[in-house]
DSSP file (Angstrom, degrees, kcal/mol; ACC not computed):
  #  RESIDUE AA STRUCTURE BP1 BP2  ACC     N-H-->O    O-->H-N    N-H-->O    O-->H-N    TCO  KAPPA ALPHA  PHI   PSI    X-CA   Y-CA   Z-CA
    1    1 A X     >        0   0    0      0, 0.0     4,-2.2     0, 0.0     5,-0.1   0.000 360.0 360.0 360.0 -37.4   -5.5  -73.0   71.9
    2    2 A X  H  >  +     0   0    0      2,-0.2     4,-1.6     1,-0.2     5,-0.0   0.804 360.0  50.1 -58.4 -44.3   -8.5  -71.5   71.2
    3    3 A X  H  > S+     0   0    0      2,-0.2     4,-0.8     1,-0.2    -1,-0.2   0.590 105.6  57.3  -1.0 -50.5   -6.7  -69.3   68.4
    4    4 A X  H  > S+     0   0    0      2,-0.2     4,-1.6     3,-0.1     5,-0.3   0.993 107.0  41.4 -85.0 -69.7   -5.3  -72.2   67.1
    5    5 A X  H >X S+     0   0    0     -4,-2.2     4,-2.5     2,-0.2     3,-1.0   0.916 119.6  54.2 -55.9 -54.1   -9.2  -74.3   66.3
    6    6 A X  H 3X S+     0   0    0     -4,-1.6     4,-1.4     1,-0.2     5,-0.4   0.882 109.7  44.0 -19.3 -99.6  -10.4  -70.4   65.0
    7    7 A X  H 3X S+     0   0    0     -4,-0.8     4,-1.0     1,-0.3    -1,-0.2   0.590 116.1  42.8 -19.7 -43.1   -7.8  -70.3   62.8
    8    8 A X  H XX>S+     0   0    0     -4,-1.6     4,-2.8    -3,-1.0     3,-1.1   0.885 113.2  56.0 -74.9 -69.5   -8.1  -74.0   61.5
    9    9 A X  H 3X5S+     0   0    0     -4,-2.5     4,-4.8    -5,-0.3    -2,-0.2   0.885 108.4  45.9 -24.0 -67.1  -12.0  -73.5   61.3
   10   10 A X  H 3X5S+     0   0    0     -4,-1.4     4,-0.7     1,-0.2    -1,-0.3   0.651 111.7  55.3 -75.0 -15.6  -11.7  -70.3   58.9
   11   11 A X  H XX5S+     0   0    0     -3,-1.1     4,-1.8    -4,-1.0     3,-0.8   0.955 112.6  38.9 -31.7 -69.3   -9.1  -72.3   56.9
   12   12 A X  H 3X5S+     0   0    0     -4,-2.8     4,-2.6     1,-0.3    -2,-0.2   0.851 117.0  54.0 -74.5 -37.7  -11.5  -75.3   56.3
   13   13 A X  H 3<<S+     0   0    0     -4,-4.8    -1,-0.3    -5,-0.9    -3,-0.1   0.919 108.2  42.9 -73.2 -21.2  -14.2  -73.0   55.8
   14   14 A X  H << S+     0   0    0     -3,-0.8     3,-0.3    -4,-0.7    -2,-0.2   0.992 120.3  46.2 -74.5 -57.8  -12.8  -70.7   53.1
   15   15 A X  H  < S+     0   0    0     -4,-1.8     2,-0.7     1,-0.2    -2,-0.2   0.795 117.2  37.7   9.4 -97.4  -11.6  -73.6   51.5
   16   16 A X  S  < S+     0   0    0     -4,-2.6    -1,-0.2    -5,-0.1     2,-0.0  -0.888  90.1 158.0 -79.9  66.8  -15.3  -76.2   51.8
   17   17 A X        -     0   0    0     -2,-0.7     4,-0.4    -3,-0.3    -3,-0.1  -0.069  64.1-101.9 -73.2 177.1  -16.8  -72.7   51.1
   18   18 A X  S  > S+     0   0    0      1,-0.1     4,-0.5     2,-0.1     3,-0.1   0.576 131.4  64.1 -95.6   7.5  -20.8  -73.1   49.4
   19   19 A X  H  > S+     0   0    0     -5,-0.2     4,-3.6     2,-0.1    -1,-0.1   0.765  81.7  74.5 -56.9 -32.8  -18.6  -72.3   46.5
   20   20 A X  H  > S+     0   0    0      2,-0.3     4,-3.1     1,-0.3    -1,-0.1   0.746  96.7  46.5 -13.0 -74.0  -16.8  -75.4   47.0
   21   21 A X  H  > S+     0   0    0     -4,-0.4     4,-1.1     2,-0.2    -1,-0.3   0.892 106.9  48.5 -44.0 -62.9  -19.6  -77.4   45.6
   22   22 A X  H  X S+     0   0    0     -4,-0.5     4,-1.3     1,-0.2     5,-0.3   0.864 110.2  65.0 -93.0 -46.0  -20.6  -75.7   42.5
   23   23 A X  H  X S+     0   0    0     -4,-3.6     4,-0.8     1,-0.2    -1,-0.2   0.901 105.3  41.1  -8.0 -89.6  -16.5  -75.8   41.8
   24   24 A X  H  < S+     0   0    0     -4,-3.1     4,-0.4     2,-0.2    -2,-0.2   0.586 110.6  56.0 -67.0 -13.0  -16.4  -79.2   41.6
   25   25 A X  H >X S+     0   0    0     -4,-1.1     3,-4.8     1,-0.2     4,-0.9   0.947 113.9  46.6 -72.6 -66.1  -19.9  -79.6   39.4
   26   26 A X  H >< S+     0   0    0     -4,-1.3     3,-0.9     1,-0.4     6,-0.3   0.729 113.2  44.8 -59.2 -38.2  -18.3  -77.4   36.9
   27   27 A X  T 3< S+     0   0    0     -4,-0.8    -1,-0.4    -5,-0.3    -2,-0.2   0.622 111.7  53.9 -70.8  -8.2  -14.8  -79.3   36.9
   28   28 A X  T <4 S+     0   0    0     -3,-4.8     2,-0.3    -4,-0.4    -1,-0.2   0.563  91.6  90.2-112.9 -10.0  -16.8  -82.6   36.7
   29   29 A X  S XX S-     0   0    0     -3,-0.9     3,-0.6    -4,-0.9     4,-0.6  -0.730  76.0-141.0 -93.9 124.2  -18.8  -80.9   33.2
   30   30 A X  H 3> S+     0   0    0     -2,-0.3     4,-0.7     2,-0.2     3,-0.3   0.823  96.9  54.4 -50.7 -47.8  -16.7  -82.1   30.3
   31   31 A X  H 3> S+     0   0    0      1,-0.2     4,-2.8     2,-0.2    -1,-0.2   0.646  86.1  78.3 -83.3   8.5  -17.2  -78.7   28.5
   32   32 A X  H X> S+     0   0    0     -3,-0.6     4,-1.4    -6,-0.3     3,-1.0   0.995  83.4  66.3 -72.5 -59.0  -16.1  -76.7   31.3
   33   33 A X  H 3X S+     0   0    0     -4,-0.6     4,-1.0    -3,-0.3    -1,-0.2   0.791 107.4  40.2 -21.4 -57.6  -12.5  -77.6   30.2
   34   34 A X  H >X S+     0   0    0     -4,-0.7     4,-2.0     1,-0.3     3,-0.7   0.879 112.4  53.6 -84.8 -17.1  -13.0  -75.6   26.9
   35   35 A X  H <X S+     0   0    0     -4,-2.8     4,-1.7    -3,-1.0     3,-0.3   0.921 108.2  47.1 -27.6 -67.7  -14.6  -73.1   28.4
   36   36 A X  H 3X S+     0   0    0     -4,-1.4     4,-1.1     1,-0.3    -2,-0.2   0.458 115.5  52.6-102.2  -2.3  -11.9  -72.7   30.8
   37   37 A X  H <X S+     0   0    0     -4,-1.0     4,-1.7    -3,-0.7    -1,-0.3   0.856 106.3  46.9 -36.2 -81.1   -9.5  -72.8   27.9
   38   38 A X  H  X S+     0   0    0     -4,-2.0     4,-1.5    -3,-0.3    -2,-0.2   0.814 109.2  56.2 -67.0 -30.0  -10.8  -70.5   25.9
   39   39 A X  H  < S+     0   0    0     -4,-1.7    14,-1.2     1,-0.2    13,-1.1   0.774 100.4  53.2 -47.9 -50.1  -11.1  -68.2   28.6
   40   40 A X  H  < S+     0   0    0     -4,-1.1    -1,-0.2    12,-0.2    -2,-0.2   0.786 111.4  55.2 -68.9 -21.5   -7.3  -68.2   29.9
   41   41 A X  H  < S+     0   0    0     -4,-1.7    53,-2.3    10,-0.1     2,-0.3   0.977 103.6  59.4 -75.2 -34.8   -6.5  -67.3   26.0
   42   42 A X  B  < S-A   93   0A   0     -4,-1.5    10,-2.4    51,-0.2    11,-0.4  -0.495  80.0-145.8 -79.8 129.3   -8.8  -64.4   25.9
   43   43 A X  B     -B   51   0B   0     49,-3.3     2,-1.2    -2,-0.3     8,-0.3  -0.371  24.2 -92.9-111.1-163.9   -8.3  -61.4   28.2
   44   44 A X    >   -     0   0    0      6,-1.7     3,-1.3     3,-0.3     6,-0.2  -0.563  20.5-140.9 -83.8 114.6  -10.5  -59.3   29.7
   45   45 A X  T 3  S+     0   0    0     -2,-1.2    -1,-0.2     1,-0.3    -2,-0.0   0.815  99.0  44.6 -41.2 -44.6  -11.6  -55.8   28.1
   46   46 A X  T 3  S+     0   0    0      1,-0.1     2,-0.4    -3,-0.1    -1,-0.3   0.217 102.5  61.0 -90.5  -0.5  -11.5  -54.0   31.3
   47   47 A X  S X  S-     0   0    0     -3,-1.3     3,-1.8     3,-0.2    -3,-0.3  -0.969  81.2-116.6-137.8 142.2   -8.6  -55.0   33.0
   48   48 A X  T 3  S-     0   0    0     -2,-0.4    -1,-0.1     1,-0.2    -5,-0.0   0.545  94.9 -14.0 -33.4 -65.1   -4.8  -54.4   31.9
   49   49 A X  T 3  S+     0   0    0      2,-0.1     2,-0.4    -6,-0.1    -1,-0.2  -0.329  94.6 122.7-151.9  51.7   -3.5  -58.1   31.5
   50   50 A X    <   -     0   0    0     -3,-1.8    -6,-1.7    -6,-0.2    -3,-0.2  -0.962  58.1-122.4-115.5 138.0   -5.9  -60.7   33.1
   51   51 A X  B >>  -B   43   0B   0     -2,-0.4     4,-1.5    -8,-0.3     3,-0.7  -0.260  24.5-114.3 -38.1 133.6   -7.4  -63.4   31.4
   52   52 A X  T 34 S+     0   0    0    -10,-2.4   -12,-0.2   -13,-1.1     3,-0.1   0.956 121.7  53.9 -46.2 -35.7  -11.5  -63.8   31.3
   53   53 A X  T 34 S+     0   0    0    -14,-1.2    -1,-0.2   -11,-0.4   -13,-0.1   0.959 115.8  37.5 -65.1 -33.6  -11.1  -66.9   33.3
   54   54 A X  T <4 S+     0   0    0     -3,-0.7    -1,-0.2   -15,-0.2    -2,-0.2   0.637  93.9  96.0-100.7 -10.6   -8.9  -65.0   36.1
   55   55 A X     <  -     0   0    0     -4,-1.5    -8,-0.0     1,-0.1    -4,-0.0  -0.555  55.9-158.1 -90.1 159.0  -10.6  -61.7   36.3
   56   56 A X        +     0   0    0     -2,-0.1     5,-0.2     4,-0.1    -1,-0.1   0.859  58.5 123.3 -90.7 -35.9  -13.5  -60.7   39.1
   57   57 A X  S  > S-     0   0    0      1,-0.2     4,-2.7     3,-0.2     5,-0.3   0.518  71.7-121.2 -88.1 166.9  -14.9  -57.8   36.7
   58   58 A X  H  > S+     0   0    0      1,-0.2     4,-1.4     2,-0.2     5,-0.4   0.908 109.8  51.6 -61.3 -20.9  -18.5  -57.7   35.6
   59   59 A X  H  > S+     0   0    0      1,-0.2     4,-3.0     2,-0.2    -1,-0.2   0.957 103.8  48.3 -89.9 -30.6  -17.6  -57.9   32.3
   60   60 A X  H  > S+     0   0    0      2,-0.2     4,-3.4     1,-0.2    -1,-0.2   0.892 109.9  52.9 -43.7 -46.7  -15.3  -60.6   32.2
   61   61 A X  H  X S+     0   0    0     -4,-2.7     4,-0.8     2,-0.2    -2,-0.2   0.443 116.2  48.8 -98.5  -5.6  -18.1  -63.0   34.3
   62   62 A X  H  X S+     0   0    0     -4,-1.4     4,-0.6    -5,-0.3    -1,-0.2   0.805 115.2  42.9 -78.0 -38.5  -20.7  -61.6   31.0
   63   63 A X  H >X S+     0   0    0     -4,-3.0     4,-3.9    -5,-0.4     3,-3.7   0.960 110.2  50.3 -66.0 -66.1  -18.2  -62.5   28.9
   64   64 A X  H 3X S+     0   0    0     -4,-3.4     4,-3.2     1,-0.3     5,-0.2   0.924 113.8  59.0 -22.1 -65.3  -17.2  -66.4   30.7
   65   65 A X  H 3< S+     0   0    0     -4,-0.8     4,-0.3     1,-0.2    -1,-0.3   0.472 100.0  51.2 -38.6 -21.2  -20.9  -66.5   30.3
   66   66 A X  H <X S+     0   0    0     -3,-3.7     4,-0.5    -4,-0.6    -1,-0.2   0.635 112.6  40.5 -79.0 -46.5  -20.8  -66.1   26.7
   67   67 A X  H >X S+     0   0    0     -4,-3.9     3,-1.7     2,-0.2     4,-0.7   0.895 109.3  59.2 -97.5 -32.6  -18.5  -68.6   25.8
   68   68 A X  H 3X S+     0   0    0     -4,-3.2     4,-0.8     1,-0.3    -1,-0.2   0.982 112.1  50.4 -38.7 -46.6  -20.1  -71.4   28.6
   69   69 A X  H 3> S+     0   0    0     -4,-0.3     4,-1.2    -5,-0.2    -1,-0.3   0.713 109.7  47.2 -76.6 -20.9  -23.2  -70.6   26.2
   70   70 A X  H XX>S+     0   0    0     -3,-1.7     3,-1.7    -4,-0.5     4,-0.8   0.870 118.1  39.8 -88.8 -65.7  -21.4  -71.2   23.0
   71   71 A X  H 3<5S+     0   0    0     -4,-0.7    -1,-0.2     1,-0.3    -2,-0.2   0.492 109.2  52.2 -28.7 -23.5  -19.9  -74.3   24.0
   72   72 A X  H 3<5S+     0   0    0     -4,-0.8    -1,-0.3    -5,-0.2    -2,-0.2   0.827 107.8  60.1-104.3 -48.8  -22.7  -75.8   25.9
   73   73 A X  H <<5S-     0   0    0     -3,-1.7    -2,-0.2    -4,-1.2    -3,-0.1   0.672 121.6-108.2 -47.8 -34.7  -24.6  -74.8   21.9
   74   74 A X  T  <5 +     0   0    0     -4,-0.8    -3,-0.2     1,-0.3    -1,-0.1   0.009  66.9 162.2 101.0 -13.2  -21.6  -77.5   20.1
   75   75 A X      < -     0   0    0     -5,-0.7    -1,-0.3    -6,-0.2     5,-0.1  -0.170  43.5-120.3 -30.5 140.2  -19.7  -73.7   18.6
   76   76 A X        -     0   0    0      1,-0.1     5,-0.2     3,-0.0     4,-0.2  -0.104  15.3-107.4 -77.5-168.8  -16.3  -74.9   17.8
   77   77 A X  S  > S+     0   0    0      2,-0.2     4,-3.1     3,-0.2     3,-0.4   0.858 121.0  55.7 -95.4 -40.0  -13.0  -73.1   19.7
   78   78 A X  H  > S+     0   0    0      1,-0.3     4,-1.8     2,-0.2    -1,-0.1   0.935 109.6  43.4 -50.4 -59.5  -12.2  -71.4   16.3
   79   79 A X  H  4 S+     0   0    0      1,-0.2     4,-0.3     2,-0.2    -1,-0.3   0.216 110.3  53.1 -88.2   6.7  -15.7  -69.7   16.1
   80   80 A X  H  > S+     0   0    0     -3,-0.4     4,-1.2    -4,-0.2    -1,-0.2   0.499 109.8  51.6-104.8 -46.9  -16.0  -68.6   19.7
   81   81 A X  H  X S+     0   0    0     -4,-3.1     4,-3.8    -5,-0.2     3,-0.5   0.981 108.9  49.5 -66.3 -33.1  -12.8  -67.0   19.2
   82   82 A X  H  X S+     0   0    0     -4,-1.8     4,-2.5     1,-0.3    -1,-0.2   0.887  99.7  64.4 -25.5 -70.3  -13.9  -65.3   16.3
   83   83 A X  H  4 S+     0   0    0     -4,-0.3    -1,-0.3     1,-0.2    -2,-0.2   0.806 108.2  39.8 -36.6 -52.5  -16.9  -64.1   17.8
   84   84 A X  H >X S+     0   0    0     -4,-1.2     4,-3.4    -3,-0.5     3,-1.7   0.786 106.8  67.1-100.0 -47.1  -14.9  -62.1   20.2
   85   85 A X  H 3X S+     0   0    0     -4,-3.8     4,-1.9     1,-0.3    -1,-0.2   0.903 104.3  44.6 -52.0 -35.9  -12.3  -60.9   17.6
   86   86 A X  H 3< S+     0   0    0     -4,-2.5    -1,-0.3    -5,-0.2    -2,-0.2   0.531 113.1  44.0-103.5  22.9  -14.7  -59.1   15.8
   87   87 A X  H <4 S+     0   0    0     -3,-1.7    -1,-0.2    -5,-0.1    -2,-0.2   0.552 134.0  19.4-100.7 -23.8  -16.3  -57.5   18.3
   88   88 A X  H  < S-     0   0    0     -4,-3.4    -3,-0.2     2,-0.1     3,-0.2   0.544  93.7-148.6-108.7  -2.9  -12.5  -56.4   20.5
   89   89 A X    ><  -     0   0    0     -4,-1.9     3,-1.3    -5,-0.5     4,-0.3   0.230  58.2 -26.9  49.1 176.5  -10.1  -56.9   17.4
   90   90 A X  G >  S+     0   0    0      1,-0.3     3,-3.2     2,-0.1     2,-0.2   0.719 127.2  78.8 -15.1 -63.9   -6.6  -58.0   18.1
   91   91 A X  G 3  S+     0   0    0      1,-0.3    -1,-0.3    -3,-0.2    -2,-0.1   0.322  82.1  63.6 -26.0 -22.0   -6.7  -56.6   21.4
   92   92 A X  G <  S+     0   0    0     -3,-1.3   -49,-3.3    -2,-0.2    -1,-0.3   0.792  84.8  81.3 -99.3 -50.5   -8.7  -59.4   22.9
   93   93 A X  B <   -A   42   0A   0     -3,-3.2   -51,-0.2    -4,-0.3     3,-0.2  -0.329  67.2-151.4 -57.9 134.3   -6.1  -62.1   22.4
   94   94 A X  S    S+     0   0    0    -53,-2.3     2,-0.5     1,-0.2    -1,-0.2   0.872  89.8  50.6 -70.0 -31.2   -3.1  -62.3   25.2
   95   95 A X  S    S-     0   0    0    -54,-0.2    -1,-0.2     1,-0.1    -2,-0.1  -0.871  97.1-123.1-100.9 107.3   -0.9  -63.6   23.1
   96   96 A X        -     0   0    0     -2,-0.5     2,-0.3    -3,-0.2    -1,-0.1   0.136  27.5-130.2 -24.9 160.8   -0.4  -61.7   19.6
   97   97 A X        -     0   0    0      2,-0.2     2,-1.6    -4,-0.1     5,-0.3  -0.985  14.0-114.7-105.8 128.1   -1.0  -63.8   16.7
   98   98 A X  S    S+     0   0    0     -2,-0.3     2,-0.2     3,-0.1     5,-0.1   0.019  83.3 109.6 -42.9   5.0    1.5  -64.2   13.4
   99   99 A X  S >  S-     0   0    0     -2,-1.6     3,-2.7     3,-0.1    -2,-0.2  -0.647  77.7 -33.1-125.2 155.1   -1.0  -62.6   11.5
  100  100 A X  G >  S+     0   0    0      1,-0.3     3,-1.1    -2,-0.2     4,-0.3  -0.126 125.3   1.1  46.1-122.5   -1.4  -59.1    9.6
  101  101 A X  G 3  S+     0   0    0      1,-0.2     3,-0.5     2,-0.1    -1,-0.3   0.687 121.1  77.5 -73.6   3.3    0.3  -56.0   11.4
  102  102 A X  G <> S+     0   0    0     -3,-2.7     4,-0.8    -5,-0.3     3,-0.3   0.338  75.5  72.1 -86.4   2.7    1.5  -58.4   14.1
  103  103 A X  H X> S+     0   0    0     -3,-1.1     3,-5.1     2,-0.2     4,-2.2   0.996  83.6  70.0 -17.6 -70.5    4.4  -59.8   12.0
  104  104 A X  H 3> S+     0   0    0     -3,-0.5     4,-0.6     1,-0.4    -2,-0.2   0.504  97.3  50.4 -46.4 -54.3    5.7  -56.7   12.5
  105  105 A X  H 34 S+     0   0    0     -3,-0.3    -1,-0.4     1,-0.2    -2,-0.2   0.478 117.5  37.8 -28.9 -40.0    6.2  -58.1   16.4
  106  106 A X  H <X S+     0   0    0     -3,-5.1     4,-0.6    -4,-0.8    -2,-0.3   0.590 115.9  47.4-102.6 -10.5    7.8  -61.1   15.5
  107  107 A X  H  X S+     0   0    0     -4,-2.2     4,-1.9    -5,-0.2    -2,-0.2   0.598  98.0  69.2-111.4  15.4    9.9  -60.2   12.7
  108  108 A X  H  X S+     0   0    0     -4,-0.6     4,-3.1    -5,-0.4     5,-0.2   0.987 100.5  46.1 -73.4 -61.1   11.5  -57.0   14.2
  109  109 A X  H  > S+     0   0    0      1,-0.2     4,-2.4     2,-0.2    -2,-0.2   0.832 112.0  55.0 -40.4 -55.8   13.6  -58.8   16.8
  110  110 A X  H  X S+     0   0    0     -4,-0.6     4,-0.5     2,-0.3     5,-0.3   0.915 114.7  37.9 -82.4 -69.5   14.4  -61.0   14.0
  111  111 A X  H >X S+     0   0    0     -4,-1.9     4,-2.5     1,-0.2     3,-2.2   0.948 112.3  61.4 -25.0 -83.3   15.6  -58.0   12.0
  112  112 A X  H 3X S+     0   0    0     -4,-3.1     4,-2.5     1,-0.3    -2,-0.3   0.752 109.3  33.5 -11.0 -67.5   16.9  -56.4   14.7
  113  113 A X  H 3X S+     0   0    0     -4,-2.4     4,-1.0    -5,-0.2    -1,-0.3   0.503 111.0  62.3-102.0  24.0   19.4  -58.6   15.8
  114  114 A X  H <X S+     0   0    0     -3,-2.2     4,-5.1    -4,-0.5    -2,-0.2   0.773 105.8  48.8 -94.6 -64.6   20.2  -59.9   12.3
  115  115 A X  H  X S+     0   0    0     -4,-2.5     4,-1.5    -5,-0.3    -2,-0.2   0.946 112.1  53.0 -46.9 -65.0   21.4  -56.1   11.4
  116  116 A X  H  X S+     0   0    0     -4,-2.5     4,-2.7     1,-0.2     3,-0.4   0.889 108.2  46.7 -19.4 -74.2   23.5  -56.2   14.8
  117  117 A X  H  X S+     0   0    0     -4,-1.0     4,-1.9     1,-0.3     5,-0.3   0.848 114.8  48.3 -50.5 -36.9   25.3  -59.5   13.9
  118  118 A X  H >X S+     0   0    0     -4,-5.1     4,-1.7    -3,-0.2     3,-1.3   0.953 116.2  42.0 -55.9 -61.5   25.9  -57.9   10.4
  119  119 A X  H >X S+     0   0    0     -4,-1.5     3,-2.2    -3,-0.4     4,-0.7   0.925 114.3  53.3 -62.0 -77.6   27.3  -54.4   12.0
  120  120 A X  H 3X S+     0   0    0     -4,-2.7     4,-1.8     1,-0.4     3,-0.3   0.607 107.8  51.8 -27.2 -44.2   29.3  -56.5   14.7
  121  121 A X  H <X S+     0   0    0     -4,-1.9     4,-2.2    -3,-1.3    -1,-0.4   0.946 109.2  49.5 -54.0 -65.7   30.9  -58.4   11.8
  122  122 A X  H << S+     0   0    0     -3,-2.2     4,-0.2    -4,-1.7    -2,-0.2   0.565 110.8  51.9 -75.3  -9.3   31.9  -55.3   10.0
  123  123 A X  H  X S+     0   0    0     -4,-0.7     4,-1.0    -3,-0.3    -1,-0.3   0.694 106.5  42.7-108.1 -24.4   33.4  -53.9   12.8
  124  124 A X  H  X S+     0   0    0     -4,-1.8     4,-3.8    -5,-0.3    -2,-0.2   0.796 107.0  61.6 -68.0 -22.5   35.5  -56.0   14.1
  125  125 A X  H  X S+     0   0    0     -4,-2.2     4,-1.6     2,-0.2    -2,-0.2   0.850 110.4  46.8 -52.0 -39.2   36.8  -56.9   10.6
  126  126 A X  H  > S+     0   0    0      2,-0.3     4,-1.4    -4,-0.2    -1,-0.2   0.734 109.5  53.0 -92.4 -30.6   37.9  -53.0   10.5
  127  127 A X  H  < S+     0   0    0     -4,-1.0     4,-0.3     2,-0.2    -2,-0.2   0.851 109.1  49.8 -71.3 -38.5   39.3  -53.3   14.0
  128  128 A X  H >X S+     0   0    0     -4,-3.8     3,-1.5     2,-0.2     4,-0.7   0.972 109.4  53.4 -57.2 -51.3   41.4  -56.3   12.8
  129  129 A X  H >< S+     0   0    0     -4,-1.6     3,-1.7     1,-0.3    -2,-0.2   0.988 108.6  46.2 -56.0 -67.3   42.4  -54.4   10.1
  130  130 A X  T 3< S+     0   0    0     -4,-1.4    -1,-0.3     1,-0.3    -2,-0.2   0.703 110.7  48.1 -60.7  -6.2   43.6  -51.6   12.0
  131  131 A X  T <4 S+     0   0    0     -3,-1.5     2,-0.6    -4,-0.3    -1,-0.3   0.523  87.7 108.3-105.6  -7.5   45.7  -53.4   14.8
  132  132 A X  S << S-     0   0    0     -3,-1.7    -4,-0.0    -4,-0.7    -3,-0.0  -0.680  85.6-102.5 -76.9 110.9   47.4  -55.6   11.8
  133  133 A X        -     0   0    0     -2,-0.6     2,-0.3     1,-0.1    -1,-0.1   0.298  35.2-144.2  -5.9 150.5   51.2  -54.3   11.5
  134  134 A X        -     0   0    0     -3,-0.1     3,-0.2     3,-0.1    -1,-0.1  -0.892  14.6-153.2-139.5 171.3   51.7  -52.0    8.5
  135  135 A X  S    S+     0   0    0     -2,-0.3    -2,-0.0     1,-0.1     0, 0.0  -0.035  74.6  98.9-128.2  29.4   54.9  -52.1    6.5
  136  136 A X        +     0   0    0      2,-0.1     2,-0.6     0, 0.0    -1,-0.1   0.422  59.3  99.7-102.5  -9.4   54.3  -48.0    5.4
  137  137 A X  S    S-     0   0    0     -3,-0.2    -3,-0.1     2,-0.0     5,-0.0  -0.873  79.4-120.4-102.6 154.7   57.0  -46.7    8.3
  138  138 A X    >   -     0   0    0     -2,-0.6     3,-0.5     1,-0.0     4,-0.2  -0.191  19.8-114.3-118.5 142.5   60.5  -46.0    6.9
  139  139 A X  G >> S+     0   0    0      1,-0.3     4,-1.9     2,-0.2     3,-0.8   0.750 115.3  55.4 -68.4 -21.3   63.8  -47.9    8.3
  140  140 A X  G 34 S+     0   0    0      1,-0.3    -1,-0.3     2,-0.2    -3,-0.0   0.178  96.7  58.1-106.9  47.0   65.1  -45.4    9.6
  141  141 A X  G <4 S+     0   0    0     -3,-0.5    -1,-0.3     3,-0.1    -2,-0.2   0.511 108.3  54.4-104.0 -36.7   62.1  -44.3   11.9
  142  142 A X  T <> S+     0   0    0     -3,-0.8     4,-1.7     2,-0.2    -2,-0.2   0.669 110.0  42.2 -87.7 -51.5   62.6  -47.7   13.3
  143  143 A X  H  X S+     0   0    0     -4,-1.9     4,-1.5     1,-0.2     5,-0.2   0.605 107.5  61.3 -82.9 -19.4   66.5  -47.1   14.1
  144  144 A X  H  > S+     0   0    0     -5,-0.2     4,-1.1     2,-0.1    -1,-0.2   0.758 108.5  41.0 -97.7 -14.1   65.7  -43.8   15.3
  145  145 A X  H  > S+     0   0    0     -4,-0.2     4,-4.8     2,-0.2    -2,-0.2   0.924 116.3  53.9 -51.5 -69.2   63.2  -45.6   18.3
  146  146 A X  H  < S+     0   0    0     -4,-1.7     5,-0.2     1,-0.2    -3,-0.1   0.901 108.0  45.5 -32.9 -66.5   66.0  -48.4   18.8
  147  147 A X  H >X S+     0   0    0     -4,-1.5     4,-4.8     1,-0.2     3,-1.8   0.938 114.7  48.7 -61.6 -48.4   68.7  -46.0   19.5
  148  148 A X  H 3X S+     0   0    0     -4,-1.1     4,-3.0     1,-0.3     5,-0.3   0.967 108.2  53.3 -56.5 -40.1   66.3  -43.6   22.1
  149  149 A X  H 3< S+     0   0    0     -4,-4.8    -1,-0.3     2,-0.2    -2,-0.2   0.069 112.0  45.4 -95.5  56.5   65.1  -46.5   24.1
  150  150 A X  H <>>S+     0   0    0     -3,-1.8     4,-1.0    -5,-0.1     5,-0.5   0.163 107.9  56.5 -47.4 -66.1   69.0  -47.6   24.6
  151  151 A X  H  X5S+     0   0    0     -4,-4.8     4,-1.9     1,-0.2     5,-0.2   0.948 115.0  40.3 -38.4 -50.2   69.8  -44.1   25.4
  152  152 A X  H  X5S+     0   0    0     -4,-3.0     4,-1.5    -5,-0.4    -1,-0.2   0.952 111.9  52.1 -77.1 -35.5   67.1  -44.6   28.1
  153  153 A X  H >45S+     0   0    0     -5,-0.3     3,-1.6     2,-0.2    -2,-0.1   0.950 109.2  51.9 -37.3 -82.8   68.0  -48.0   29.2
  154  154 A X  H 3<5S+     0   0    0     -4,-1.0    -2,-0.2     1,-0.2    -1,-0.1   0.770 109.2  53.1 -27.4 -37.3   71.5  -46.8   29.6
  155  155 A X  H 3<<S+     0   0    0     -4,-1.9     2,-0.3    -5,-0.5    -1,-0.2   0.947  87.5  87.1 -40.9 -64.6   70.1  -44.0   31.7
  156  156 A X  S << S-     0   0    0     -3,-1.6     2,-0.4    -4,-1.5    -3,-0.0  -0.202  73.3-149.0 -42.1  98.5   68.3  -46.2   33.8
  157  157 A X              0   0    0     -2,-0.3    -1,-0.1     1,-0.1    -2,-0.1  -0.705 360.0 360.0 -96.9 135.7   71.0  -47.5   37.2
  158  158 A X              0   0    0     -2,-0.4    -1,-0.1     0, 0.0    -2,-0.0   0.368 360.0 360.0 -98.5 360.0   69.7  -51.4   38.1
């Protein structure tokens, strides 16, 4: 039983942490929202494919800090991202953008499976062709079939 109230306790406490608090002021600050925005778009320089908002690393929590400061300043969403594009170039974004070499990333696929459909087309068209009857074999090529599979029916006791 005793187990059992531990166990609940270190729930409630991890939970109702002193973090807890300072949680809910930030969720309760209007600008925290774009902050926390801009944050999931951007990812972290130092770790493979985590967001600033969701990475622990020190540079991420300078970085969070950076855009809290622009926002809290009236920067727009545009010009905060900016900021950060030209210091980390593409890389910085999680999701490519449509822009410059990253076409190349949306219109390959594109390509890609356009050039299939073409090939796919052209080869079954040549595979119909080639199972379509031809009228090039001679009659008596034809009579000389007939007559062997009789001889081999006849062969044949039912």
């Amino acid at each position: 039983m005793k187990y059992i109230v531990f166990y609940l306790l270190l729930a409630v406490s991890v939970l109702w942490g002193p973090g807890a608090a300072q949680a809910v002021q930030r969720e309760e600050d209007p600008s925290e929202a774009m902050v926390r925005k801009i944050a999931k778009d951007l990812r972290c320089a130092v770790c493979q494919n985590q967001s600033v908002y969701e990475s622990n690393s020190e540079l991420a929590k300078d970085m969070l800090v950076v855009i809290r400061d622009k926002v809290r300043a009236g920067e727009e969403e545009a010009r905060i991202r900016d900021y950060f594009f030209q210091r980390y170039g593409d890389y910085i974004y999680l999701e490519p953008t449509g822009e410059g070499k990253n076409k190349i990333l949306w219109w390959v696929p594109v390509l890609g499976l356009s050039m299939g459909g073409v090939g796919l087309w052209f080869a079954l068209t040549r595979w119909k062709r080639s199972l379509a009857p031809t009228e090039t074999g001679s009659p008596e090529v034809t009579e000389a079939v007939k007559t062997r599979i009789q001889q081999a029916l006849d062969r044949v006791e039912v």
